[in-house]
gemmi code that builds the backbone of each chain (N, CA, C; Angstrom):
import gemmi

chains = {
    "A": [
        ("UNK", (96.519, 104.768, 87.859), (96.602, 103.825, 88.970), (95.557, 104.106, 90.042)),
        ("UNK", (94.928, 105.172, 90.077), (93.806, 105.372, 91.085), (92.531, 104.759, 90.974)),
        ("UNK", (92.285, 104.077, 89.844), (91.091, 103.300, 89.904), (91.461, 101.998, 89.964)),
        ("UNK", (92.687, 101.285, 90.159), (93.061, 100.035, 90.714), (92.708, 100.221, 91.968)),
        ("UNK", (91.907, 99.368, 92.613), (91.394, 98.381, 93.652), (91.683, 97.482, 93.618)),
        ("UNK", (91.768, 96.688, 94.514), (92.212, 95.287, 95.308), (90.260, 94.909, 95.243)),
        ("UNK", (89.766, 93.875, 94.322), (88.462, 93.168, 94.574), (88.302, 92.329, 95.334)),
        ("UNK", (87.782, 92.505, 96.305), (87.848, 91.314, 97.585), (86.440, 90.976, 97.818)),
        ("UNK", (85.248, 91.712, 97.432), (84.067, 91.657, 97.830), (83.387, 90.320, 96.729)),
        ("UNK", (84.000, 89.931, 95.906), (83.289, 88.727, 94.749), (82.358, 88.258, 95.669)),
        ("UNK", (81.714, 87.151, 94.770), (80.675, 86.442, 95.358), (82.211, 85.141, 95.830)),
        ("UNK", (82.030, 84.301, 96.765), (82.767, 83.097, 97.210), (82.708, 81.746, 95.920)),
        ("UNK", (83.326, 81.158, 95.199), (82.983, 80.143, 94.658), (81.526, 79.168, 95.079)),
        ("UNK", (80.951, 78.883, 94.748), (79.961, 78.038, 94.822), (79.604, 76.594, 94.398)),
        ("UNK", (80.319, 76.556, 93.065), (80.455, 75.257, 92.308), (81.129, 73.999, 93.198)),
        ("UNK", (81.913, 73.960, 94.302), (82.439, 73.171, 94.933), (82.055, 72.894, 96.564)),
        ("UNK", (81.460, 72.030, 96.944), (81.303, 72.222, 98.386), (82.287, 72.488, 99.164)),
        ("UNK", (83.596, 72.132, 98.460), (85.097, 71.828, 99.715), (85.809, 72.772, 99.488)),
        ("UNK", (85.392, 73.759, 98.218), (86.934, 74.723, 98.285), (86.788, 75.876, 99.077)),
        ("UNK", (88.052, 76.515, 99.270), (88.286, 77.425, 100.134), (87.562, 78.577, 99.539)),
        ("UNK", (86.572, 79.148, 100.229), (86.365, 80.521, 99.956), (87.977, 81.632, 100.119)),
        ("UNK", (87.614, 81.398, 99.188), (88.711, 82.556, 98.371), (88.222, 83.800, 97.362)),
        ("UNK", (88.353, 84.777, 98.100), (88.193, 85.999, 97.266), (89.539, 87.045, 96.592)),
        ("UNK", (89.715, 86.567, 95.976), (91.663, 86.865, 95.359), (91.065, 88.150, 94.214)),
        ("UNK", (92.467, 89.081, 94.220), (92.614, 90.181, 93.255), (93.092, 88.878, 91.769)),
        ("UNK", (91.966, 89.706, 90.551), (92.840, 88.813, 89.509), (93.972, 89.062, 88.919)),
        ("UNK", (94.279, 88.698, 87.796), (95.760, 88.245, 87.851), (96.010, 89.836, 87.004)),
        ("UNK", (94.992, 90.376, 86.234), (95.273, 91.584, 85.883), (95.571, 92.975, 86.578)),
        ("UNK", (94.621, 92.843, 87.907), (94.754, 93.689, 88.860), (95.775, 93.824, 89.295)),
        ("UNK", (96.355, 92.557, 90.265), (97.543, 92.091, 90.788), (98.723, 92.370, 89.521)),
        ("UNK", (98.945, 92.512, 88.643), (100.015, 92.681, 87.682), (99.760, 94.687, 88.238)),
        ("UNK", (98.911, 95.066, 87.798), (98.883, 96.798, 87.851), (99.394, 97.076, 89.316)),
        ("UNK", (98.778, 96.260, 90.187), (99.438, 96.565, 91.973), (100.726, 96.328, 92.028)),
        ("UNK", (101.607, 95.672, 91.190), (102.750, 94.695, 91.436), (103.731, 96.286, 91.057)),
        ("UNK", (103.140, 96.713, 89.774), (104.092, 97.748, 88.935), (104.203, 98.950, 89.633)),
        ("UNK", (102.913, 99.320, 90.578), (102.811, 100.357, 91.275), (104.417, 100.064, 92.708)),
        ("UNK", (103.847, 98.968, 93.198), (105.252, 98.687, 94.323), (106.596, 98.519, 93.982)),
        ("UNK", (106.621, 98.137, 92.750), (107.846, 98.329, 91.784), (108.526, 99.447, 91.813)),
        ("UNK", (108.010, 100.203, 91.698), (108.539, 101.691, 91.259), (108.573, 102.381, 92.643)),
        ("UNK", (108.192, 101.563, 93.572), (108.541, 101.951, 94.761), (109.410, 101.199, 95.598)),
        ("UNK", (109.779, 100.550, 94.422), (110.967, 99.782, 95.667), (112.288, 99.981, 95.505)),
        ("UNK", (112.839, 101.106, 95.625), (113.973, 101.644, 95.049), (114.250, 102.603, 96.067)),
        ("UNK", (115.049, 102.754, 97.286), (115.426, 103.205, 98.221), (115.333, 105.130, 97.523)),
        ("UNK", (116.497, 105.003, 97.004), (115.941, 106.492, 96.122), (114.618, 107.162, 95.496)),
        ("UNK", (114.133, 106.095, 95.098), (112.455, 106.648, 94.891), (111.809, 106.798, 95.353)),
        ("UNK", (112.010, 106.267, 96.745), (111.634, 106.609, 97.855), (111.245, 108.033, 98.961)),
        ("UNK", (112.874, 108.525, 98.261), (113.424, 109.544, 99.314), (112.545, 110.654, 98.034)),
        ("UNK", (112.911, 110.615, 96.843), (112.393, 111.710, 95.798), (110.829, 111.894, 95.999)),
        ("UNK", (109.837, 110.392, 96.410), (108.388, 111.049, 96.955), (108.345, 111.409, 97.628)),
        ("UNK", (109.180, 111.238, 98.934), (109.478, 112.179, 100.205), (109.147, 113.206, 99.701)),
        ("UNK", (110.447, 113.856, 99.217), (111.020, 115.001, 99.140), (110.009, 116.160, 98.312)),
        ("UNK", (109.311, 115.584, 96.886), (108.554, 115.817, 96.575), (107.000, 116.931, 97.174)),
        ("UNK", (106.873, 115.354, 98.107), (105.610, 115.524, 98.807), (105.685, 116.787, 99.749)),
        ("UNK", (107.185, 116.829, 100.380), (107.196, 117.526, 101.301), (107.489, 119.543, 100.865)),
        ("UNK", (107.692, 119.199, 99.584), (108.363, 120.646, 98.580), (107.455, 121.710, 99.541)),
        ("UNK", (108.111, 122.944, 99.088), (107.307, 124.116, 99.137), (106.013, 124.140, 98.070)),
        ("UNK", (104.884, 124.032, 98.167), (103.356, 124.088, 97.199), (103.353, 122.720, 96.823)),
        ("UNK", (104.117, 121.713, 97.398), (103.851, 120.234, 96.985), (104.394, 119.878, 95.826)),
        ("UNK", (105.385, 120.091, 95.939), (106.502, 120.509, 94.267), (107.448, 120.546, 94.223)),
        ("UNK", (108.664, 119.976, 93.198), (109.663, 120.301, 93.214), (110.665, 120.347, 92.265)),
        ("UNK", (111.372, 121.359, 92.340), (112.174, 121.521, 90.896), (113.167, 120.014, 90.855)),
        ("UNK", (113.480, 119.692, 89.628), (114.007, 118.861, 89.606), (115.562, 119.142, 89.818)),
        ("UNK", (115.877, 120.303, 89.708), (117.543, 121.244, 90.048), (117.012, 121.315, 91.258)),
        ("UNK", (116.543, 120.955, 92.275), (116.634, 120.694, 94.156), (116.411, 119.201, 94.643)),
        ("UNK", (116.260, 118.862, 93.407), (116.470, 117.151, 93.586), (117.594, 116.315, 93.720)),
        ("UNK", (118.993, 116.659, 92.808), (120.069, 115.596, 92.827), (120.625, 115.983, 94.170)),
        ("UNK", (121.048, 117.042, 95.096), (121.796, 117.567, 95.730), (121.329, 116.249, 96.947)),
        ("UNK", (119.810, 116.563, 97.155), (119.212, 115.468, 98.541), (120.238, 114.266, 98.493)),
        ("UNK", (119.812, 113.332, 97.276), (119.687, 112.421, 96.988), (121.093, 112.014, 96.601)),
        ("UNK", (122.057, 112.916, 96.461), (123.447, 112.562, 96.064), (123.281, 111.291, 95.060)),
        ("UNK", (122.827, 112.009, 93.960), (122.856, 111.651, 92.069), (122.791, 112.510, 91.200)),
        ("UNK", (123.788, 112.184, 89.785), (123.351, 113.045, 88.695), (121.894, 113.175, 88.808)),
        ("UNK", (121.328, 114.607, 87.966), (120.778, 114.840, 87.491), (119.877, 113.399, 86.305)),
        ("UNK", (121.008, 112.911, 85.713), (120.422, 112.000, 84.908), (119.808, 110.775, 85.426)),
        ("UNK", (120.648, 110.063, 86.672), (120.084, 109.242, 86.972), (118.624, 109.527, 87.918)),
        ("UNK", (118.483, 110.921, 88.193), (117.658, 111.221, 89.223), (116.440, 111.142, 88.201)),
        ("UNK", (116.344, 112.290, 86.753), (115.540, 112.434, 86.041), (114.860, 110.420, 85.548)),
        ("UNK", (115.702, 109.750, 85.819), (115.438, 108.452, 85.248), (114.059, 108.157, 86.466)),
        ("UNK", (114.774, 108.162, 87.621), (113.982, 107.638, 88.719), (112.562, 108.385, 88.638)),
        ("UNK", (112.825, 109.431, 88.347), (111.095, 110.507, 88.493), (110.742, 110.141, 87.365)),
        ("UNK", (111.183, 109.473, 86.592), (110.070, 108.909, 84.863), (109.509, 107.732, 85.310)),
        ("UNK", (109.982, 106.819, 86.406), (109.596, 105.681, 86.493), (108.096, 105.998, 87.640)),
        ("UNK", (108.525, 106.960, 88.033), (107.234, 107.488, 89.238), (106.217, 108.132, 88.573)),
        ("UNK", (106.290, 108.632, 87.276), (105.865, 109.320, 86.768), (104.987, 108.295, 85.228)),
        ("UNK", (105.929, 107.373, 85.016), (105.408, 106.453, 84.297), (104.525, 105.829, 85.198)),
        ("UNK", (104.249, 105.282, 86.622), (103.605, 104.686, 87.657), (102.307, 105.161, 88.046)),
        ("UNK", (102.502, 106.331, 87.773), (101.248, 107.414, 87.871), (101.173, 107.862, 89.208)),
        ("UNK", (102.432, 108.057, 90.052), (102.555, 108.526, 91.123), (102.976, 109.801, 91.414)),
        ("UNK", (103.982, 110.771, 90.051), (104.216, 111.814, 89.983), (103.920, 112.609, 88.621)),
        ("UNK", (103.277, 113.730, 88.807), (103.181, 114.810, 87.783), (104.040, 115.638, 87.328)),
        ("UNK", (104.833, 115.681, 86.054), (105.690, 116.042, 85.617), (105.271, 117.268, 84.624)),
        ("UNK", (106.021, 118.828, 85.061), (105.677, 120.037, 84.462), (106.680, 120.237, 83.879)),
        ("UNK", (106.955, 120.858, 82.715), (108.184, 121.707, 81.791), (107.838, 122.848, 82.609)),
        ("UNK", (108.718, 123.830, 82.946), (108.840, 125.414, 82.848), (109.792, 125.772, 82.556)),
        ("UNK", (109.870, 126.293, 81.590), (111.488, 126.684, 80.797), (112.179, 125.670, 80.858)),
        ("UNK", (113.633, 126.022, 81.368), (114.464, 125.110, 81.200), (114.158, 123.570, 82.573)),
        ("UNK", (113.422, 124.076, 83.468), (113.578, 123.215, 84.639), (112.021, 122.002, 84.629)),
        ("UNK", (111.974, 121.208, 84.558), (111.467, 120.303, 85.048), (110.565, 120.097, 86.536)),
        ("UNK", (109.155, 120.453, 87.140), (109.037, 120.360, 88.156), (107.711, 119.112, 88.090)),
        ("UNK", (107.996, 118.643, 89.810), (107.400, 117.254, 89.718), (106.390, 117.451, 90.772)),
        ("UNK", (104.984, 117.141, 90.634), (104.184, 117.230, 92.121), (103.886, 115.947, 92.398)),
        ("UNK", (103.115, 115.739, 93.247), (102.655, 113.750, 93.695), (101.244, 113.851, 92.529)),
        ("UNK", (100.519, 112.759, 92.198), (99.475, 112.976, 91.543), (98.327, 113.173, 92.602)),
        ("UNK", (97.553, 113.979, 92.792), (96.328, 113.988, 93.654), (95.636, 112.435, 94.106)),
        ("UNK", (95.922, 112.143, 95.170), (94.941, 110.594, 95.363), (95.676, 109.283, 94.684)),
        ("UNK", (96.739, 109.677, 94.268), (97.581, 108.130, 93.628), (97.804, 107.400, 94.771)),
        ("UNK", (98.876, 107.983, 95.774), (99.040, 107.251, 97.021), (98.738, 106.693, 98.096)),
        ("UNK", (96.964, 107.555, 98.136), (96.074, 107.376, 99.104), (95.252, 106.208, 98.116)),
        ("UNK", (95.051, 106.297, 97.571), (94.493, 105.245, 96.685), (95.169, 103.565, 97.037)),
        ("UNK", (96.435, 103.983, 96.727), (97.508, 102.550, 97.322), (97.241, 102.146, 98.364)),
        ("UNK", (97.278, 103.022, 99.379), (97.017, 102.539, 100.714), (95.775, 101.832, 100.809)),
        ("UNK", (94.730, 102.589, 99.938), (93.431, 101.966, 100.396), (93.062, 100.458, 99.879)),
        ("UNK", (93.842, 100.050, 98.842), (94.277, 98.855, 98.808), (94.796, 98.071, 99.673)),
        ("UNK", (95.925, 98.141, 100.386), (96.393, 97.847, 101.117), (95.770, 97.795, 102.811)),
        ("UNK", (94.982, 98.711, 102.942), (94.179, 98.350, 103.782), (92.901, 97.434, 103.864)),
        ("UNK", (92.637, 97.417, 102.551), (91.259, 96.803, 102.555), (91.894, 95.184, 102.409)),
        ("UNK", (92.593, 94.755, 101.887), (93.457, 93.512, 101.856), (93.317, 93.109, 103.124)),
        ("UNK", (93.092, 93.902, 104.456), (93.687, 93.444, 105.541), (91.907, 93.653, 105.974)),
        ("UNK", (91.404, 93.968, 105.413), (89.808, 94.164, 105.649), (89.642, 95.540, 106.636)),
        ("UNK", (90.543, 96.364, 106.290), (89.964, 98.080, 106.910), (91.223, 98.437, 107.771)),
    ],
    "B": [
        ("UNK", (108.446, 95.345, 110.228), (108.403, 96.605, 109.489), (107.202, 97.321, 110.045)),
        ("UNK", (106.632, 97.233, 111.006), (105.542, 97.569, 111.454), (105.888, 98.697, 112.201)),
        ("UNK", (106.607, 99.206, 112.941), (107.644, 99.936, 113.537), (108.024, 101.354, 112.382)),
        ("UNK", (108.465, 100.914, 111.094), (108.620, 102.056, 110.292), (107.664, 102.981, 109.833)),
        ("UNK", (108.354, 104.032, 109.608), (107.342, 104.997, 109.576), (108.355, 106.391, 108.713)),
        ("UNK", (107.068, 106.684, 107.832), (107.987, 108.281, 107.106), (107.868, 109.446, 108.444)),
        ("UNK", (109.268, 109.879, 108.559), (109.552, 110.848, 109.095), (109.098, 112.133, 108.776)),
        ("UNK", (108.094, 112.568, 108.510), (107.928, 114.258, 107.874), (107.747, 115.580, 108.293)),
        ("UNK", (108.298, 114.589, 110.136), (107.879, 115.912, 110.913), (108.660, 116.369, 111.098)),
        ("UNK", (110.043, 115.899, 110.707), (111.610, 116.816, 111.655), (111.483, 117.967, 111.019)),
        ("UNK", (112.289, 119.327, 111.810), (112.057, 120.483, 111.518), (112.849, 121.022, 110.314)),
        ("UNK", (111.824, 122.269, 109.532), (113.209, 122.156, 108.360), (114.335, 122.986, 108.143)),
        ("UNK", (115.032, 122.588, 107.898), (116.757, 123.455, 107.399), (116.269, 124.741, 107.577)),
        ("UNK", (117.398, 125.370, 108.993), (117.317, 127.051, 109.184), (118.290, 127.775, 109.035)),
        ("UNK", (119.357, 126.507, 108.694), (120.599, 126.987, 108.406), (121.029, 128.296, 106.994)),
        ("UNK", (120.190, 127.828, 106.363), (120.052, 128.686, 104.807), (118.595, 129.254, 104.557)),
        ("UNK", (118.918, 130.431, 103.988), (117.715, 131.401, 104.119), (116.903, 131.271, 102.198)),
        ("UNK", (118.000, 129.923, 101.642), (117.102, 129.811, 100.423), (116.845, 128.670, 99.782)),
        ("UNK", (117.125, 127.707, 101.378), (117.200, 126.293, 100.893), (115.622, 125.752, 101.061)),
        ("UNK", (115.215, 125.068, 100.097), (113.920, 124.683, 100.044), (113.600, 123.786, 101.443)),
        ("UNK", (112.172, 124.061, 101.991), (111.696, 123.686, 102.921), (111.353, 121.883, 103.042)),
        ("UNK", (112.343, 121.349, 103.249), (112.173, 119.747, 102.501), (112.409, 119.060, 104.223)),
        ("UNK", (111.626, 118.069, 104.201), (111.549, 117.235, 104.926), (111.399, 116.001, 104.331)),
        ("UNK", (112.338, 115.488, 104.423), (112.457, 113.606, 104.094), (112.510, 112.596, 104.839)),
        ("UNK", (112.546, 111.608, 104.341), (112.903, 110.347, 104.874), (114.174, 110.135, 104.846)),
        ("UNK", (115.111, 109.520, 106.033), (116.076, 109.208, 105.566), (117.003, 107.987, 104.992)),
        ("UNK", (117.702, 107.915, 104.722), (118.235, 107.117, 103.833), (118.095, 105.399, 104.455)),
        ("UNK", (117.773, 105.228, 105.334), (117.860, 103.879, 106.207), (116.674, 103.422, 106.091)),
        ("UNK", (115.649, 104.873, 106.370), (114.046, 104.449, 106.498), (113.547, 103.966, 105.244)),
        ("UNK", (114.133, 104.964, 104.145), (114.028, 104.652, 102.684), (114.287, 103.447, 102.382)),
        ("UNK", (115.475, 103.023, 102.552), (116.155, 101.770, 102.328), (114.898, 100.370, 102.865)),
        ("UNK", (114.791, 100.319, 104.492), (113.826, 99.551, 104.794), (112.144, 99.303, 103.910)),
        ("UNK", (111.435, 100.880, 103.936), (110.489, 100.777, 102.717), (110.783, 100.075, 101.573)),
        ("UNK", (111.343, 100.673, 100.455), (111.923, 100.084, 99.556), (111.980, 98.619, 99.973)),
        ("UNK", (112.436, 97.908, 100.720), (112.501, 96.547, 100.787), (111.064, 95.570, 101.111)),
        ("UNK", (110.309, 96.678, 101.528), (109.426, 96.310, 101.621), (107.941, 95.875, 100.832)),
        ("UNK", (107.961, 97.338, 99.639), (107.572, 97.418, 98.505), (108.064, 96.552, 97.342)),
        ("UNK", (109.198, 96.121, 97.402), (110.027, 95.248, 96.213), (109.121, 93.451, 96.920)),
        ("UNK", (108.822, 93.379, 98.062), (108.477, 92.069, 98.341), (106.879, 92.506, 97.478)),
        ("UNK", (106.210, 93.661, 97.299), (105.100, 93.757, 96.748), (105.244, 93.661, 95.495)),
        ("UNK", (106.334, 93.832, 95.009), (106.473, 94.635, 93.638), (106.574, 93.151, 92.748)),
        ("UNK", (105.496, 92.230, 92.612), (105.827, 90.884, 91.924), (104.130, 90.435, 92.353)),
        ("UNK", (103.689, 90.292, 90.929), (101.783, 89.835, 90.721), (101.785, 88.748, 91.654)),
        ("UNK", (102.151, 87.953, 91.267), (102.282, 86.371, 92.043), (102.220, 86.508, 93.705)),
        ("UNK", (103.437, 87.558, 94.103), (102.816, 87.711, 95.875), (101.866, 88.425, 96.308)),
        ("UNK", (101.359, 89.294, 95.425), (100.099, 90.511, 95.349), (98.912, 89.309, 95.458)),
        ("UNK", (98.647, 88.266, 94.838), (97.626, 87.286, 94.583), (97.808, 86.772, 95.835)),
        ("UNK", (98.596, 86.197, 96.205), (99.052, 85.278, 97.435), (98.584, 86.119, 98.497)),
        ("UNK", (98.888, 86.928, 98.596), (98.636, 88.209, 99.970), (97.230, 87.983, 100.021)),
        ("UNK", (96.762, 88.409, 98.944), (95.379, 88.284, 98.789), (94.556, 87.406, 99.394)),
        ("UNK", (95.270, 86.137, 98.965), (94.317, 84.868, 98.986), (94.110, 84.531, 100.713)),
        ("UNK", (95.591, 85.120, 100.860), (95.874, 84.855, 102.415), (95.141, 85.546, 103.360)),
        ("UNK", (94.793, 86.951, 102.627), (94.143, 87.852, 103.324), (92.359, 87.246, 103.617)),
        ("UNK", (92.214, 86.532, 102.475), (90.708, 85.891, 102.322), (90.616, 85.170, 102.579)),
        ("UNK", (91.499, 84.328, 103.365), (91.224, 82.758, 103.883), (90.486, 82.629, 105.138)),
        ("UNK", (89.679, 81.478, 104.880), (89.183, 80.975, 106.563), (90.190, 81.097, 107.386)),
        ("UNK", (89.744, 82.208, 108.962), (90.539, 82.434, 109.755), (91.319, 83.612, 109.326)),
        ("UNK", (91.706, 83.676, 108.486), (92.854, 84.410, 108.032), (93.955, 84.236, 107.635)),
        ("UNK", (94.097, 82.576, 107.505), (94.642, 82.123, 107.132), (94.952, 80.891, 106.002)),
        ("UNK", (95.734, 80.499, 105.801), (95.921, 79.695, 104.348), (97.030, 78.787, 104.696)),
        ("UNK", (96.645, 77.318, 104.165), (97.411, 76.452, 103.653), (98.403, 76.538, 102.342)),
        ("UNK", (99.646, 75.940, 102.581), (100.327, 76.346, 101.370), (99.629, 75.267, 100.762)),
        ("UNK", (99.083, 74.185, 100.977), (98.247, 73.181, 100.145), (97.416, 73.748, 99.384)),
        ("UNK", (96.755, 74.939, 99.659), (95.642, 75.405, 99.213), (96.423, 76.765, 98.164)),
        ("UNK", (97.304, 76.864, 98.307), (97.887, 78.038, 97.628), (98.659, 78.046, 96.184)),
        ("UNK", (99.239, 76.581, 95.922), (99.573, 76.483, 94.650), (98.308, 76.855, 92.894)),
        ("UNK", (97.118, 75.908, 93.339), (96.268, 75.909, 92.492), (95.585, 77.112, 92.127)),
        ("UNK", (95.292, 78.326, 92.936), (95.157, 79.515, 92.565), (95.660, 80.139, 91.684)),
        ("UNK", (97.160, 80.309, 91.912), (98.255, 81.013, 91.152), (99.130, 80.552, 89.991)),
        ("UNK", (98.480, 78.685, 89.923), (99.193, 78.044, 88.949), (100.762, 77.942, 88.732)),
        ("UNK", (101.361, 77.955, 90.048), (102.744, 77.460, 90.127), (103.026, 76.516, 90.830)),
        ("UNK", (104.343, 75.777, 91.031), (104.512, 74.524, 91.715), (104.627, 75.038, 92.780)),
        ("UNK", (104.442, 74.403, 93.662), (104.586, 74.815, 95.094), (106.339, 75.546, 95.515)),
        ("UNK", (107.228, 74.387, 95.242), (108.514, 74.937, 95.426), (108.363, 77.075, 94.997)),
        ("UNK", (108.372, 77.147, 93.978), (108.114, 78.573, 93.762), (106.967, 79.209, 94.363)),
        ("UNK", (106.019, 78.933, 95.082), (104.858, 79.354, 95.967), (105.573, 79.555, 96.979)),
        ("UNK", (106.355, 78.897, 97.520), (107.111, 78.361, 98.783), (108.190, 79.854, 98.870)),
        ("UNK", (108.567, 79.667, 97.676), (109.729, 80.600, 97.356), (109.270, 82.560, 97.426)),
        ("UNK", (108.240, 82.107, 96.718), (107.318, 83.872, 97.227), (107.030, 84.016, 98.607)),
        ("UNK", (106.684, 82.727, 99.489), (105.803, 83.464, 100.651), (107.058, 83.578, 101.576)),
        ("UNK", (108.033, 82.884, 101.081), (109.238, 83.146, 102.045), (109.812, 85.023, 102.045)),
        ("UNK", (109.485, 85.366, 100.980), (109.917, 86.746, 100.651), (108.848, 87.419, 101.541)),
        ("UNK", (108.038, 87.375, 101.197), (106.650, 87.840, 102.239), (106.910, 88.001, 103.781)),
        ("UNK", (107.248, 86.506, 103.775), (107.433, 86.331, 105.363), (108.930, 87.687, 105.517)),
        ("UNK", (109.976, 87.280, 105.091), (111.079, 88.082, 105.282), (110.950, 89.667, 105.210)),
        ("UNK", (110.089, 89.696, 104.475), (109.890, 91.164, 104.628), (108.815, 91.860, 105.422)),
        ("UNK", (108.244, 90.513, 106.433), (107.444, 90.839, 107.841), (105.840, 91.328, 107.889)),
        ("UNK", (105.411, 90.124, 106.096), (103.928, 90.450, 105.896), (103.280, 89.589, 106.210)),
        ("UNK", (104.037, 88.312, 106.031), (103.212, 86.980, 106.521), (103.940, 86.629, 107.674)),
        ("UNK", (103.055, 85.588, 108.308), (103.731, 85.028, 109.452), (103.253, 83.891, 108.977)),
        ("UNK", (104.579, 82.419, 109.441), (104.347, 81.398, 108.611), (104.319, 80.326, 110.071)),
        ("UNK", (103.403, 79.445, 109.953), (103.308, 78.457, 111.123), (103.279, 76.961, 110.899)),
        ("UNK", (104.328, 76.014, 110.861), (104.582, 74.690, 110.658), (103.384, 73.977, 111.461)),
        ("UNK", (102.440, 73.161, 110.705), (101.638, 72.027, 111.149), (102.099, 70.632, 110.663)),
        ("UNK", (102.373, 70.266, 111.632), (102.908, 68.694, 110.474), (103.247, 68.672, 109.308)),
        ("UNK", (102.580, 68.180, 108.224), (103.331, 68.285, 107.003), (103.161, 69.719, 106.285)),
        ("UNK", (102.284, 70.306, 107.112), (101.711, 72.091, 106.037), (102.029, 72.976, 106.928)),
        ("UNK", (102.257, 73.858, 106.072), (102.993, 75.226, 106.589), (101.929, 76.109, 106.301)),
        ("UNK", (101.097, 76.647, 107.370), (100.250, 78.175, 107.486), (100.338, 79.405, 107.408)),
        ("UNK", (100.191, 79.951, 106.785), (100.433, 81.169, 106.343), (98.942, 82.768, 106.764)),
        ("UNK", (99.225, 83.384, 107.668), (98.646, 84.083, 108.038), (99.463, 85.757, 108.050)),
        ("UNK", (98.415, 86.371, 107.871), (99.350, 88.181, 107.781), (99.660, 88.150, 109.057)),
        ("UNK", (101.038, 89.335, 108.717), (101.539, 89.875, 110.204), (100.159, 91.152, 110.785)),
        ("UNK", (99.812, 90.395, 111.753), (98.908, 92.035, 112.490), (99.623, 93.255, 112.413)),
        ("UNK", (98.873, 94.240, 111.933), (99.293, 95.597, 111.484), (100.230, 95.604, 110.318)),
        ("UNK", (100.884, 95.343, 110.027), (101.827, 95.284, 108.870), (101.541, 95.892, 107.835)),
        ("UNK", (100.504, 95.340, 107.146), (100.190, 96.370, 105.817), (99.408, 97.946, 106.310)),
        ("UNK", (98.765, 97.689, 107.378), (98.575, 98.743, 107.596), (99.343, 100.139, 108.128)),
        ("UNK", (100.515, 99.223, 108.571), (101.405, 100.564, 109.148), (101.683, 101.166, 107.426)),
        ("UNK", (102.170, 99.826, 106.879), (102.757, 100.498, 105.483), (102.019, 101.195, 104.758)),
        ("UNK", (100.336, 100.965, 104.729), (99.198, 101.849, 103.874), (99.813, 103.261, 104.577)),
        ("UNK", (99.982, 103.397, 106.206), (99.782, 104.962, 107.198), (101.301, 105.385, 106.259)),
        ("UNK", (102.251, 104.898, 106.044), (103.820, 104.879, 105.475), (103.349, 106.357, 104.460)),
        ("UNK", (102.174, 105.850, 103.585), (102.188, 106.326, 102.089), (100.840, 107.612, 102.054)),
        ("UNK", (99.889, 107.118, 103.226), (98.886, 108.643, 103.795), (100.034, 109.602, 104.326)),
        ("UNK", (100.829, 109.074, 105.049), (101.805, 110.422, 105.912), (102.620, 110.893, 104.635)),
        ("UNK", (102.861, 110.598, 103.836), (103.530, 111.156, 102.683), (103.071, 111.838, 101.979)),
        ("UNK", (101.395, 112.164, 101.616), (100.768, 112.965, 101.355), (100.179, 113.582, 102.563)),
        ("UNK", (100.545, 113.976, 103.377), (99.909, 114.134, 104.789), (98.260, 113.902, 105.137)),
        ("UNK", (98.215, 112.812, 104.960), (96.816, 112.235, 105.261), (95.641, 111.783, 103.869)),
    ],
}
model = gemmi.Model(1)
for chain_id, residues in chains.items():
    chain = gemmi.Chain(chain_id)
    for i, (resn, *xyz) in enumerate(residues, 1):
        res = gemmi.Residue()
        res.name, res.seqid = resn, gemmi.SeqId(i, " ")
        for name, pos in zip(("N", "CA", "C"), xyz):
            atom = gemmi.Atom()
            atom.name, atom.element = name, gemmi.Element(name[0])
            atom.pos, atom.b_iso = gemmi.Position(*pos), 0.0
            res.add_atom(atom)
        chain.add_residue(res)
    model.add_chain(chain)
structure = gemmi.Structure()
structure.add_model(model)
structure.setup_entities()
């Protein structure tokens, strides 16, 4: 997801004297931006990038995850696959425990979409 | 939603000498994000945002907004209302057309939402 950009810089249509200069994300882009906010729109998935982000070394066991968040284990592990399927969290085995970091530049990446939409 | 903001500065738990150093969001702020991201989380308003974002002025006719995205207006109508509700667009009645312009700051508080979560 870090090389999704929002394309706003196109050239303006030309073929028409009357239409609106319109510089729109296409419909492929906009589908990859859509899936990224998806997976963030889940009040709990929310709190788990929090929590995440905020870990000791930027990390966190997934056994210091359900307690926050008051959920099984299972439904929690569901939510960090969908962040993790999103390309927003990095998912480690160590032994028996599961630990999750943010991906380097996934989120700052989002934003910079989101800012440039608005032109800076 | 311009107003919200991730919390990551409150101080952390001193109560326990082995509880991980976690600072979150809480469950309300989460909740509001989340609602905010789910109005993103759909291609069709990602395009629209867009278009809106690129319009003369800064703004857009819903006249001008069906033919882009290839839906009937009623369902155009039906996305930017979500938009609007979730405090990205601001919508302005002209006689028979309804204008559609971003809320100032809005996406940008929400881009700062997702830098403060990686701390910058």
């Amino acid at each position: 997801m870090t090389t999704t950009e929002l394309h706003l810089s196109a050239e303006p249509a030309t073929t028409s004297c009357c239409a609106p200069v319109l510089r729109t994300v296409d419909p492929g882009t906009a589908r990859d931006l859509a899936r990224t906010f998806k997976a963030l729109a889940d009040p709990t998935r929310v709190q788990l990038l929090s929590i995440v982000a905020a870990g000791a070394g930027g990390e966190a066991c997934v056994c210091d995850l359900t307690e926050p968040v008051g959920l099984s284990q299972p439904t929690v592990s569901h939510h960090l696959k969908i962040l993790v399927d999103a390309g927003l969290l990095h998912r480690e085995q160590r032994g028996r425990w599961a630990y999750y970091s943010l991906v380097p530049g996934a989120l700052t990446a989002l934003a910079g979409t989101l800012t440039e939409t608005v032109g800076g």
